[in-house]
C-alpha positions as CSV (number, residue, x, y, z in Angstrom):
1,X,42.5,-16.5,20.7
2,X,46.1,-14.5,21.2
3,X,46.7,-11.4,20.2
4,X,49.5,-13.1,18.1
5,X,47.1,-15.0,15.7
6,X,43.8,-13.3,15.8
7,X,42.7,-11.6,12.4
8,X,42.3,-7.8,12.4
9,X,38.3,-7.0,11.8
10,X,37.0,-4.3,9.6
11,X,36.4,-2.0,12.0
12,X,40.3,-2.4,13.5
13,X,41.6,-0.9,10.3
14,X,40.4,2.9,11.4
15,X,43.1,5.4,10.9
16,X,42.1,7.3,14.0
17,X,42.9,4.2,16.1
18,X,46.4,5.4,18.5
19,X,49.4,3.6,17.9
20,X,48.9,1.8,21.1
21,X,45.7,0.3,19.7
22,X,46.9,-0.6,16.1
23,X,49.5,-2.9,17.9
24,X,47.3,-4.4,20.0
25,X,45.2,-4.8,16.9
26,X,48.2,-6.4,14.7
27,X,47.2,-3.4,12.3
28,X,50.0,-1.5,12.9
29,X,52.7,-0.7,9.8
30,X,49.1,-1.6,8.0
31,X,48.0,1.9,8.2
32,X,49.7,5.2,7.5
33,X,51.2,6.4,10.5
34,X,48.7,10.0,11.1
35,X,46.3,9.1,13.4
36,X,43.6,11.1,12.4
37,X,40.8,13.2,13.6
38,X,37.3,12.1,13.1
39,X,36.7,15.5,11.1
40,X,39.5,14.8,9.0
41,X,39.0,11.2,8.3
42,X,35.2,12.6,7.1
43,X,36.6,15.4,5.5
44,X,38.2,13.2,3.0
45,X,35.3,10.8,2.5
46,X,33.1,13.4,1.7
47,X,36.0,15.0,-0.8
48,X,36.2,11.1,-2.6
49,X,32.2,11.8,-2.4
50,X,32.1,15.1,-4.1
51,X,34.3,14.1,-7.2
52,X,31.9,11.1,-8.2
53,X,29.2,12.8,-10.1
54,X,27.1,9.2,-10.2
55,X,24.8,8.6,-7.3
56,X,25.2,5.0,-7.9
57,X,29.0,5.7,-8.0
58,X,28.8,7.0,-4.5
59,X,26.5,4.3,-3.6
60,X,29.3,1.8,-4.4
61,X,32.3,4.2,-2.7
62,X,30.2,4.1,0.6
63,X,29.6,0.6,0.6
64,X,33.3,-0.3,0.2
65,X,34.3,2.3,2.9
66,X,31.0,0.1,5.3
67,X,33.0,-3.0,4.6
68,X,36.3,-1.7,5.3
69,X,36.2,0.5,7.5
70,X,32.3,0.3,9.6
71,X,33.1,2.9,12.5
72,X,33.9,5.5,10.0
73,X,31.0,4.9,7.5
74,X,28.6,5.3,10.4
75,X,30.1,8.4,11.6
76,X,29.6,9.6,7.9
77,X,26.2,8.2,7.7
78,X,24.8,9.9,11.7
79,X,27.3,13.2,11.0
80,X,25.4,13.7,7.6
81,X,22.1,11.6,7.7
82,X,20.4,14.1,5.3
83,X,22.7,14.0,2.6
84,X,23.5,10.1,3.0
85,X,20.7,8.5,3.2
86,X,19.8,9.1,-0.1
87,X,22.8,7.2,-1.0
88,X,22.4,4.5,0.4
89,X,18.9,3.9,0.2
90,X,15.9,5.5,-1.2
91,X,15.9,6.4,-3.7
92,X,19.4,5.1,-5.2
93,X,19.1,1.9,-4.1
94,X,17.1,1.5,-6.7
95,X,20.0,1.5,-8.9
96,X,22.0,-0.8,-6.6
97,X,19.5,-3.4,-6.7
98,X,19.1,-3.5,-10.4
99,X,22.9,-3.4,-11.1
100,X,23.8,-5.7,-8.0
101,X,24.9,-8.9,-10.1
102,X,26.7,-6.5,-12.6
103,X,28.5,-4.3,-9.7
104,X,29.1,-7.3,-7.4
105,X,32.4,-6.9,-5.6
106,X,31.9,-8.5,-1.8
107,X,29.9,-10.8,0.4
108,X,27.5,-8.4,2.0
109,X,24.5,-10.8,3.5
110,X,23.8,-14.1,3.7
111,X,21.9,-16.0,0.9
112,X,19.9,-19.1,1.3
113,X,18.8,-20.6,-1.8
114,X,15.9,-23.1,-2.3
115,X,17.9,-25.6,-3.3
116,X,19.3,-25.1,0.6
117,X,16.1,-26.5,1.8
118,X,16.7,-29.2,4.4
119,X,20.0,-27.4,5.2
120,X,19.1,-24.3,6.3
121,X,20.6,-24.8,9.9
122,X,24.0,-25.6,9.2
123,X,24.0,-22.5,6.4
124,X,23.1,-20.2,9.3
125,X,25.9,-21.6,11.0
126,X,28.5,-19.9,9.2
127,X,27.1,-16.6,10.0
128,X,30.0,-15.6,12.8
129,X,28.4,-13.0,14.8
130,X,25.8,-12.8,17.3
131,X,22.5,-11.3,15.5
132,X,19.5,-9.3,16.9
133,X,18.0,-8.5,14.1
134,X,17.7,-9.2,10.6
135,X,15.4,-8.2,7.3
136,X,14.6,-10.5,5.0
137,X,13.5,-10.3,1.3
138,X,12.7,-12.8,-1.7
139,X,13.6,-9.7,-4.0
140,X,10.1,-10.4,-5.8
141,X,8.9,-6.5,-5.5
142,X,11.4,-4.8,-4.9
143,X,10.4,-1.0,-4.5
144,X,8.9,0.1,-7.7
145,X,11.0,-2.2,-9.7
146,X,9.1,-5.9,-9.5
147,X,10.8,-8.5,-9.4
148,X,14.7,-8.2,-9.2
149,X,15.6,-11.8,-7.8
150,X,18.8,-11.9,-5.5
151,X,19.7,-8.3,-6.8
152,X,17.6,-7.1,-4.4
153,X,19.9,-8.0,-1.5
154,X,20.4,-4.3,-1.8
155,X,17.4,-3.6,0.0
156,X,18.1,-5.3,3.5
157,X,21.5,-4.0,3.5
158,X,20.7,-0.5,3.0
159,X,17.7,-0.9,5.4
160,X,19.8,-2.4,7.9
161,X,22.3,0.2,7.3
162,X,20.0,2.8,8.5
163,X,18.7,0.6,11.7
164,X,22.2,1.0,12.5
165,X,23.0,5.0,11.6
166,X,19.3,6.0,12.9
167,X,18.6,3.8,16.1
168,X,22.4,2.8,17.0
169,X,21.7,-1.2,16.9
170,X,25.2,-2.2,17.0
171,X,26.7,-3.5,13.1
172,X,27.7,-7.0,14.2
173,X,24.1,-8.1,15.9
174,X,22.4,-7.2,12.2
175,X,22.1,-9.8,9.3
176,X,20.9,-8.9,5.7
177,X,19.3,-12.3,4.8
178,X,18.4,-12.9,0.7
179,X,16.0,-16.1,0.3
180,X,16.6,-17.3,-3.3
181,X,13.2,-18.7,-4.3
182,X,13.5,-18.3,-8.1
183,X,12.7,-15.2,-10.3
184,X,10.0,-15.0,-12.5
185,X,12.1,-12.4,-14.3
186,X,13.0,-13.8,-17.8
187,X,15.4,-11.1,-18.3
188,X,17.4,-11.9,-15.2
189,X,17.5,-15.2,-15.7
190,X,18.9,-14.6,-19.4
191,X,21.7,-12.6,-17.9
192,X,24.9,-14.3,-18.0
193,X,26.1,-12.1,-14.8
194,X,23.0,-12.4,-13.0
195,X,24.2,-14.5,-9.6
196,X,21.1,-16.1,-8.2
197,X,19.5,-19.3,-9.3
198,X,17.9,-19.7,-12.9
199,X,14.9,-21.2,-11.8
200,X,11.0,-19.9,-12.1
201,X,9.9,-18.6,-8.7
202,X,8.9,-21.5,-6.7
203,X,4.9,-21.9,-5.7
204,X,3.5,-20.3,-2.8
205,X,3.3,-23.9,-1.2
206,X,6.9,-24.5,-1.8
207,X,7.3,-21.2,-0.5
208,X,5.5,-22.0,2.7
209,X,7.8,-24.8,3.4
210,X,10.5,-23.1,3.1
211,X,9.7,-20.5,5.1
212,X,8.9,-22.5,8.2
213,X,11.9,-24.3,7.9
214,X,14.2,-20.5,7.7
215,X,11.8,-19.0,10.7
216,X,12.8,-21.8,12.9
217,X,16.6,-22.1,12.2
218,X,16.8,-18.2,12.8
219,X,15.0,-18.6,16.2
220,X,16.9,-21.9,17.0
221,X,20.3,-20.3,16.5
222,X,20.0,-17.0,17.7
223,X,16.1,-17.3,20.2
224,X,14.5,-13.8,20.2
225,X,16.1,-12.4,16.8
226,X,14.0,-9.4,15.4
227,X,12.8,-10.6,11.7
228,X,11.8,-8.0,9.5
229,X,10.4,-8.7,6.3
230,X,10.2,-6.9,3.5
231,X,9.3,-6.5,-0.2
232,X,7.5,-9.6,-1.0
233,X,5.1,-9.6,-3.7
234,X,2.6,-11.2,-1.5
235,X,3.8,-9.9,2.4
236,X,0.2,-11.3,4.1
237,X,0.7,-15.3,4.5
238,X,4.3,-14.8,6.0
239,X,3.1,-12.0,8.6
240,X,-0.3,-13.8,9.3
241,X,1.4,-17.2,9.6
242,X,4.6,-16.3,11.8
243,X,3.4,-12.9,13.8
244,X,2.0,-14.4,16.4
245,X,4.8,-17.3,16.9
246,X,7.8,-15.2,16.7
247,X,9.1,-11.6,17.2
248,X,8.4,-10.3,13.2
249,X,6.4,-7.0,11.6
250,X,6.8,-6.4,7.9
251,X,8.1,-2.7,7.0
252,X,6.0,-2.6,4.1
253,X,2.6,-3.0,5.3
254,X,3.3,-2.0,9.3
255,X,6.3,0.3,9.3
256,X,4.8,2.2,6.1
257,X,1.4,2.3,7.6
258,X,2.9,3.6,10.9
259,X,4.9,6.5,9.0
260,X,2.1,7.8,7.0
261,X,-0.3,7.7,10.1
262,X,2.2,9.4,12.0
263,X,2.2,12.5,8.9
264,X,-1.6,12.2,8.8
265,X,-2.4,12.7,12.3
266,X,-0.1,16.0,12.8
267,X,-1.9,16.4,8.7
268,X,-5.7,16.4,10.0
269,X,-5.0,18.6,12.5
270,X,-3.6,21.5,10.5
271,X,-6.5,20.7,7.8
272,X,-8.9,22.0,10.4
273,X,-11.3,19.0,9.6
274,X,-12.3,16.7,11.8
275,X,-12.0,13.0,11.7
276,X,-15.4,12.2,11.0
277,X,-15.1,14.7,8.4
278,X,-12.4,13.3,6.2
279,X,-12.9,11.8,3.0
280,X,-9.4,9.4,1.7
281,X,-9.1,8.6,-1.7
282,X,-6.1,6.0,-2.4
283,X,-5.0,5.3,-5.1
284,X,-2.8,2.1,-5.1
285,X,-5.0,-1.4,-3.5
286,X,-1.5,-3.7,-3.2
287,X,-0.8,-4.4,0.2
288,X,0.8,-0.9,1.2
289,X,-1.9,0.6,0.3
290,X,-4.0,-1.2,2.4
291,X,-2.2,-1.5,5.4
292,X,-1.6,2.1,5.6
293,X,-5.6,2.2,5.5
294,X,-5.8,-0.2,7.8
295,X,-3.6,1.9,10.5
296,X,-5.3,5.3,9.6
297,X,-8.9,3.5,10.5
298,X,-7.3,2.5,14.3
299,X,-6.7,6.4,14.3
300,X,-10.0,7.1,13.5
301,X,-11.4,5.0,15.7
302,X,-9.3,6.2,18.5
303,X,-10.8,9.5,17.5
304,X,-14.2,8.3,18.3
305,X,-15.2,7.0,15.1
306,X,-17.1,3.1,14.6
307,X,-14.7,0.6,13.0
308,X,-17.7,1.0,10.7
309,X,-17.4,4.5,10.4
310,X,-13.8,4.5,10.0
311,X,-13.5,1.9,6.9
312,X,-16.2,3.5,5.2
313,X,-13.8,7.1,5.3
314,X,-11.8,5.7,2.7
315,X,-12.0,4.8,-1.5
316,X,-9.6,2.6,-3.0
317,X,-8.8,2.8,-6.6
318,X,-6.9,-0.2,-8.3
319,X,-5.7,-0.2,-12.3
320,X,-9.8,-1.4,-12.8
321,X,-10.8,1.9,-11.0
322,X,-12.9,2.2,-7.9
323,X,-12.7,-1.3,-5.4
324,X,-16.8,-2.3,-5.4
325,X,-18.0,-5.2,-4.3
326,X,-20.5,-5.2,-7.7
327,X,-17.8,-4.5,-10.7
328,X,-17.0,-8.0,-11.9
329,X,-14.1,-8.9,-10.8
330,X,-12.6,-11.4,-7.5
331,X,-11.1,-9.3,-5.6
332,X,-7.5,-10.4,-3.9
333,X,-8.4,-10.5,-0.4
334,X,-6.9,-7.7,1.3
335,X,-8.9,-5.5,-0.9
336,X,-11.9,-7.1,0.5
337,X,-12.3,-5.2,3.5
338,X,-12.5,-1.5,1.9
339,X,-14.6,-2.6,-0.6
340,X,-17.3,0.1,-1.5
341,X,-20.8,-1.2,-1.3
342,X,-22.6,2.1,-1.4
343,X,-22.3,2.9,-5.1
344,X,-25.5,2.0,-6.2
345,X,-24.3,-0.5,-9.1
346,X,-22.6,2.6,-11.2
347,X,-18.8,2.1,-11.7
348,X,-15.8,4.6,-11.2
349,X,-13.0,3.5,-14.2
350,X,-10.2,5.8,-13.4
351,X,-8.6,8.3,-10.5
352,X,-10.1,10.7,-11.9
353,X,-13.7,9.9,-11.8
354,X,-13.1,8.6,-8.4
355,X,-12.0,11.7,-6.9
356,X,-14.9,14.2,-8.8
357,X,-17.6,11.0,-6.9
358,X,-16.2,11.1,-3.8
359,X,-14.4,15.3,-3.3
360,X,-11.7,14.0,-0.9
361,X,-9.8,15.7,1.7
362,X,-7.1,13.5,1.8
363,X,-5.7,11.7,-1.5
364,X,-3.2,9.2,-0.6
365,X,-1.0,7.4,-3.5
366,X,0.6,3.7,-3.4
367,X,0.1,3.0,-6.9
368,X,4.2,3.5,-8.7
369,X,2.1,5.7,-11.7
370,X,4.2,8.7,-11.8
371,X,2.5,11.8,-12.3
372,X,-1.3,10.5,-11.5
373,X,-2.3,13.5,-9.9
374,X,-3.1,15.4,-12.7
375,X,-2.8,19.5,-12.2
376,X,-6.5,19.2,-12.6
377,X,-7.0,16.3,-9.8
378,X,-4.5,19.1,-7.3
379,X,-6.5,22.2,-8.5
380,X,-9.9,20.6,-7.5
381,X,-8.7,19.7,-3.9
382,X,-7.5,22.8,-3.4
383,X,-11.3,24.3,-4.4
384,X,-12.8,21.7,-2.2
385,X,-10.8,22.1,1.0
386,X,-8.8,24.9,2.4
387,X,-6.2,22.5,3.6
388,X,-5.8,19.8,1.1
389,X,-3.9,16.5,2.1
390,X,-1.5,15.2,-0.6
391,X,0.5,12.4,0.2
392,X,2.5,10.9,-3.1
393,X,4.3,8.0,-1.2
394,X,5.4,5.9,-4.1
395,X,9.2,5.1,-4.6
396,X,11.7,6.0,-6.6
397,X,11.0,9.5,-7.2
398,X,10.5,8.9,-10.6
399,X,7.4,7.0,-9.5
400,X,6.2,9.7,-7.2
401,X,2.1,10.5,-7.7
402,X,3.3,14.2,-8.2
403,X,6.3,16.1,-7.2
404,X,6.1,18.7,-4.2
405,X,6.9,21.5,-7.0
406,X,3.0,20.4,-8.7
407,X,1.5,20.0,-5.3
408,X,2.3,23.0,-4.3
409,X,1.7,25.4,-7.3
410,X,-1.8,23.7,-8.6
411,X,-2.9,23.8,-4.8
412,X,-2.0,27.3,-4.8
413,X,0.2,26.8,-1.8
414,X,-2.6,25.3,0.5
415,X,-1.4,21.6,0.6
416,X,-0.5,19.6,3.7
417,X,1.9,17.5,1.2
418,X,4.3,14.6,2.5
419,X,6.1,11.9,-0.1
420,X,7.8,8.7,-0.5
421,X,10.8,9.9,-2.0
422,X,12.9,13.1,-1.2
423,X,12.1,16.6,-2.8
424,X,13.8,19.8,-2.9
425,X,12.5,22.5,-1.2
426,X,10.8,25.7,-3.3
427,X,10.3,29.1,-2.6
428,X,6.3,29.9,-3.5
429,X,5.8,33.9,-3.1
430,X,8.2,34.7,-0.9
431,X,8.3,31.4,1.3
432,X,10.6,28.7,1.2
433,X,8.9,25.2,1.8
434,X,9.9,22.5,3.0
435,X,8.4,18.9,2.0
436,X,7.3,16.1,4.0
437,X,9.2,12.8,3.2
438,X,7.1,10.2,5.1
439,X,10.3,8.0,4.7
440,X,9.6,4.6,6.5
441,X,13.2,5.3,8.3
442,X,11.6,7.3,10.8
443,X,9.7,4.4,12.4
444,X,11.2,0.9,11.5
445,X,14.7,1.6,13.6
446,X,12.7,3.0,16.1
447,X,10.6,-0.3,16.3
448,X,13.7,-2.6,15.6
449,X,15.6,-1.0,18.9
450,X,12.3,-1.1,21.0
451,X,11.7,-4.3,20.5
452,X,15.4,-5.5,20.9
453,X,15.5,-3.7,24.3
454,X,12.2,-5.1,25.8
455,X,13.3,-8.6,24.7
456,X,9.6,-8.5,22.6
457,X,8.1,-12.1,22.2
458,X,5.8,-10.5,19.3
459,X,5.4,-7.3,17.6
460,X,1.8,-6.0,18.4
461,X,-0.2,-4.0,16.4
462,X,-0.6,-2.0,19.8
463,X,3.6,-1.5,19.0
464,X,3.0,-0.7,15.4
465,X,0.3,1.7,16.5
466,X,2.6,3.4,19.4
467,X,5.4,4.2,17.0
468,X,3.1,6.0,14.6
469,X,1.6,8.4,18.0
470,X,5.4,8.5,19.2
471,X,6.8,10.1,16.1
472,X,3.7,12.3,15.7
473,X,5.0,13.8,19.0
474,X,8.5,13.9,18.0
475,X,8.4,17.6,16.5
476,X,10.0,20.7,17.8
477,X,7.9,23.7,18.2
478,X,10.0,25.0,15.5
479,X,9.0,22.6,12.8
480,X,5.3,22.6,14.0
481,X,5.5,26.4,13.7
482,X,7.1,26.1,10.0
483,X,4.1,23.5,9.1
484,X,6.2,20.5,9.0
485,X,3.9,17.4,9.2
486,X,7.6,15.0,10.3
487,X,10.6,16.3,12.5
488,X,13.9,17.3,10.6
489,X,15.9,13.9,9.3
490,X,19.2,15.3,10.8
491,X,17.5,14.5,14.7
492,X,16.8,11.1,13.2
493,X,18.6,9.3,16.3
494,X,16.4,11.2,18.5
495,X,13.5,10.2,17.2
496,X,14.4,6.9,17.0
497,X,14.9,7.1,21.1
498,X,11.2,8.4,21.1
499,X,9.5,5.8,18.5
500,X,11.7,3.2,20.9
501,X,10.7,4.1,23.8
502,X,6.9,4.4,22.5
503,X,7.5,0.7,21.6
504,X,8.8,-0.4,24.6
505,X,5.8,0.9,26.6
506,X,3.2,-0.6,24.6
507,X,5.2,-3.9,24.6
508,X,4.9,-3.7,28.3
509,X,1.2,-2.5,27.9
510,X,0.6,-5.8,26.4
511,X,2.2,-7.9,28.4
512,X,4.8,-9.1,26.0
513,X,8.3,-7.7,26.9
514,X,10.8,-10.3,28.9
515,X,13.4,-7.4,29.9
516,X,12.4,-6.2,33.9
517,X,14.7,-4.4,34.8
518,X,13.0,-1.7,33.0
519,X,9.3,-2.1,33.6
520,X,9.2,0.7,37.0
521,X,11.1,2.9,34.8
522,X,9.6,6.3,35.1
523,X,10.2,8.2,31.0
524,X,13.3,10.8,31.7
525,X,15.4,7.3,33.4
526,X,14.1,4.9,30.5
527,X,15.5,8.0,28.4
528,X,18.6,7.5,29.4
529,X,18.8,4.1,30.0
530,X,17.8,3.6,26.1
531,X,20.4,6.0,24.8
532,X,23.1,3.9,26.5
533,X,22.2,0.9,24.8
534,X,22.9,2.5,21.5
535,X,25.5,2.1,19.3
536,X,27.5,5.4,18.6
537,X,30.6,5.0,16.1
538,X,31.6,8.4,17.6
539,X,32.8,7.2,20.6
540,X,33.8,3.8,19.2
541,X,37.3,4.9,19.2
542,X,37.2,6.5,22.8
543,X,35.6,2.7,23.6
544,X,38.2,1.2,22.3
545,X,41.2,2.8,23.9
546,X,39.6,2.4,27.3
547,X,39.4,-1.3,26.6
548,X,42.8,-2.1,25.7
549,X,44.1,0.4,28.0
550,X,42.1,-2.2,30.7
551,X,43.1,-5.0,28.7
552,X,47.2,-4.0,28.9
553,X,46.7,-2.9,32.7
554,X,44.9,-5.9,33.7
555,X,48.0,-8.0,32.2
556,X,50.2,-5.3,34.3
557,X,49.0,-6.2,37.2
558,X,49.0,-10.4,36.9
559,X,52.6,-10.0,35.4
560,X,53.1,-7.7,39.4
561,X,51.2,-10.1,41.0
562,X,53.7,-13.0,40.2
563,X,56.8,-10.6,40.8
564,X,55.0,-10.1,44.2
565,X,54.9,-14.1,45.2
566,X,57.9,-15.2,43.8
C-alpha cells in the first residue's frame, strides 16, 4: 500500500511524532501542531487522571487513551506501573468486568460465540495482525465475581495489557480472545444491555468440542501462538487436554501457584523453620487453591522432602470444613489428592477448628470470604510461631482473607504477610511496613516472553517451576534487608527479564525450545539479547523517525540513481 491511501493506525496519532513523520503518516493538520515531549504528553494524562475521582472512571479514560493512542498509554502504564496497574487490573477490573455491557464504547478483543462453531477459522481471519500470544476466558469465574459472561472480556485485556507494560511483548502480536459459551447468570441474561448471547452455558461436552475446534484454528493461523487461559470455572480439562499438544499454561492454577511459591520460598526462610517443619493450612479447595499446593509440594520436595512427605504438609478447608477422605461427601477430583486420611474418623467443620487441630505455620487463603481470618485465628499463629506466614491472596480486596492492617496488629508485628490484592503500607511502632502483593503479574509476562523467545512447543511444569525460583531471586539486597518477601512493582520489567530468562533455560533444559541461536548463550549475553527483543514505547518514537528517515533516504537515493543513468 502507498503512502497516499494507507490508513493512519492508533499508534500514528502520537503528538510527539515530528512533523516529518505526521506527513509521512497522513496524520499531519490531524494533530495540533506542538510536538510534544514524552513528559509533557504524561504530564497531562496523569492531570485528566487526577480530576476523575472514580477508579472505574480512570479505568475507562486509560482504555480510550490504549485505543487511541497505544505508545503513549504504555509509556504511562511502565513510567508509573505502581500507580497504574491498579487501574487497569486488579483490583478495578473488577468493576470493568461487571459494567462492560453497560460502559461498552469499542471493539477491544475478539469474540467467538458458540453459535460460531464450525466457523471458527474464517472468524479468526479477520483478526489483522500477526499474534504471539493471546488469553482466553469463557468469563464463567471471573475473579471473585462468578460468572460474568462476555463482560469479562475485561480480564484478557487488562492481563494482556500488563504482558505488554511488564515484559515488553509488542501490542500488535497480543489477542484478547472472549469464547461466548452461554451464562448461567440469570441476571445477565435479563439485562436488556448485556451484549453476549442469551443462552444457558453450554455442557462441558459441548464445551469440549468447541474448544478443540478454537485450539486448532489459533495454531493453524498463527503455528506456535502462546494461549493462556484463564478464569474458567472448571480450568483442569482444558489444561490436561491441550498442554501437552500445544504451547498453553493457565494463570490461575500455574502462574498463581508460581507467584505464591515464589513469596513462600523467600517466606520460609525468614520464618526460621525448616521445610520439613511447616504446617499449611488453606483455606480455599477450588482449583487455585490446589494448584498453588501443588507447586509448594515440588518445593518441598526439592528441599528434600518425599512427595509423601510433602502433600501430607498441607490441610485444605472447603465451605464443608476440613478435605477427609471419611466426611461424606464425593469429593471433586482435584481435591482428591490433599485429602487428609490421618484424622481418625473425627471431622473439622470450619477454619477455625482446623487451624486450633493442626497449629499451622503457614495459613494460605483462596477461598473469596473476606475477613476469615479472625483476630483470634492471627493472634494464635503469632503464639505458635515466631514468624507466622499469612498469605490472604483472594481478589478484589474486598474479598481479601484479612487486610495487612489486621495481619499485622493481631500478629503483633511478627507476620511474614503477602496478599492478592494491594494494601497500603502502615507504620507499626515506629516502622513503616510494606506488604507483600503476590500479584500473579510478576510471573505470567515473564513466562509469556520466555516462551515466545525460545519458540516453546509446550509450557512445562519444569517452566512453571523455574519462574517461581527466578523471581524468588529477583530481590535487591535492599528489599531483602527491609523484609520484603517480592521485589518492588516499579522494577517490574526487570523482573520480567529474570522470570524470562528462568523460562527460557528450563525450556532448553527440557528439550522443548525451537529458537538456537540462543542455546550457547552464556546469562550476561542472553541478558541482553532478551532485553532487545522487548517492546519499549519509550523509544517507539526514536524507532520511528529512524525508519522513515531510512524510508525517505532510501527513496533519495533510487530517485539519484535514475538521475545518474539517464
Amino acid at each position: 500500500m502507498s503512502t497516499t491511501d494507507r490508513t493512519p493506525e492508533t499508534g500514528e496519532y502520537d503528538t510527539s511524532n515530528s512533523i516529518a513523520v505526521r506527513r509521512f503518516h497522513r496524520t499531519h493538520g490531524m494533530l495540533p501542531p506542538a510536538v510534544e515531549a514524552h513528559d509533557v504528553q504524561l504530564q497531562r494524562c496523569l492531570q485528566q487522571l487526577s480530576r476523575r475521582e472514580r477508579s472505574i472512571d480512570k479505568y475507562i479514560y486509560l482504555s480510550g487513551l490504549r485505543n487511541t493512542n497505544v505508545h503513549l498509554f504504555y509509556r504511562l502504564v511502565t513510567k508509573h506501573i505502581t500507580d497504574i496497574a491498579p487501574l487497569i487490573y486488579t483490583p478495578t477490573v473488577g468493576d470493568a468486568c461487571l459494567q462492560w455491557s453497560h460502559n461498552y464504547l469499542q471493539p477491544e478483543g475478539l469474540y467467538l460465540s458458540y453459535s460460531d462453531k464450525g466457523h471458527i477459522a474464517s472468524i479468526l481471519s479477520n483478526w489483522p495482525q500477526h499474534v504471539e500470544i493471546t488469553v482466553v476466558t469463557d468469563g464463567s469465574r471471573i475473579l471473585g465475581l462468578g460468572d460474568l459472561g462476555i463482560n469479562g472480556m475485561g480480564i484478557p485485556v487488562g492481563k494482556l495489557a500488563l504482558y505488554i507494560g511488564c515484559a515488553g511483548i509488542r501490542p500488535e502480536a497480543t489477542l484478547p480472545l472472549m469464547l461466548d459459551l452461554g451464562t448461567g447468570n440469570k441476571e445477565l441474561r435479563d439485562d436488556p444491555l448485556y451484549m453476549g448471547s442469551r443462552r444457558e452455558k453450554v455442557s462441558a461436552h459441548e464445551e469440549q468440542e468447541f474448544m478443540d475446534e478454537v485450539m486448532i484454528a489459533l495454531n493453524e493461523k498463527w503455528p506456535g501462538i502462546v494461549v493462556q487461559f484463564e478464569d474458567f470455572k472448571n480450568p483442569f480439562p482444558a489444561l490436561e487436554r491441550y498442554q501437552q499438544k500445544y504451547t498453553c499454561f493457565n494463570d490461575d492454577i500455574q502462574g498463581t501457584g508460581a507467584v505464591v511459591l515464589a513469596g513462600i520460598i523467600n517466606a520460609v526462610k525468614k520464618s526460621g523453620v525448616p521445610v520439613k517443619g511447616q504446617r499449611a493450612v488453606f483455606m480455599g479447595a477450588g482449583s487455585a487453591g490446589v494448584g498453588v499446593a501443588k507447586q509448594i509440594v515440588q518445593f518441598f520436595m526439592e528441599e528434600g522432602l518425599t512427595e509423601r512427605q510433602a502433600r501430607e504438609s498441607f490441610w485444605l478447608v472447603d465451605t464443608k470444613g476440613l478435605v477427609t477422605n471419611d466426611r461424606g461427601d464425593k469429593l471433586a477430583e482435584h481435591k482428591v489428592y490433599f485429602s487428609r486420611e490421618d484424622n481418625a474418623g473425627k471431622q473439622y467443620k470450619n477454619l477455625a477448628e482446623v487451624v486450633d487441630y493442626v497449629k499451622p505455620t503457614i495459613l494460605m487463603g483462596l477461598s473469596t470470604i473476606g475477613g476469615i481470618f479472625t483476630p483470634e485465628i492471627l493472634t494464635k499463629m503469632s503464639e505458635w510461631n515466631k514468624r507466622p506466614i499469612v498469605f490472604p491472596l483472594s481478589n478484589p480486596s474486598a474479598n481479601s482473607e484479612c487486610t495487612f492492617e489486621d495481619a499485622i496488629k493481631y500478629t503483633r508485628g511478627t507476620a511474614l504477610f503477602a496478599s492478592g490484592s494491594p494494601f497500603p503500607s502502615i507504620d507499626y511502632k515506629g516502622r513503616s511496613l510494606q506488604p507483600g502483593q503476590g500479584n500473579n503479574m510478576y510471573v505470567f509476562p515473564g513466562i509469556g516472553l520466555g516462551t515466545i523467545l525460545s519458540k516453546a512447543t509446550i509450557v512445562t511444569q519444569s517452566m512453571i517451576y523455574a519462574s517461581a525460583n527466578a523471581l524468588s531471586t529477583a530481590l535487591s539486597a535492599t528489599e531483602i534487608a527491609q523484609d520484603w518477601l517480592y521485589p518492588d512493582i516499579a522494577r517490574i520489567r526487570d523482573v520480567s527479564v529474570i522470570v524470562a530468562m528462568g523460562v527460557i533455560r528450563a525450556a532448553q533444559e527440557a528439550g522443548v525450545d525451537r529458537e538456537t541461536r540462543i542455546k550457547g548463550m552464556k546469562d550476561e549475553e542472553l541478558e541482553k539479547w532478551v532485553r532487545s527483543k522487548m517492546y519499549d514505547p519509550h523509544g517507539e518514537t526514536r524507532r520511528v523517525e529512524q525508519e522513515v528517515r531510512g524510508f525517505i533516504d532510501n527513496i533519495a537515493g533510487k530517485g539519484e540513481s535514475r538521475s545518474s543513468n539517464l
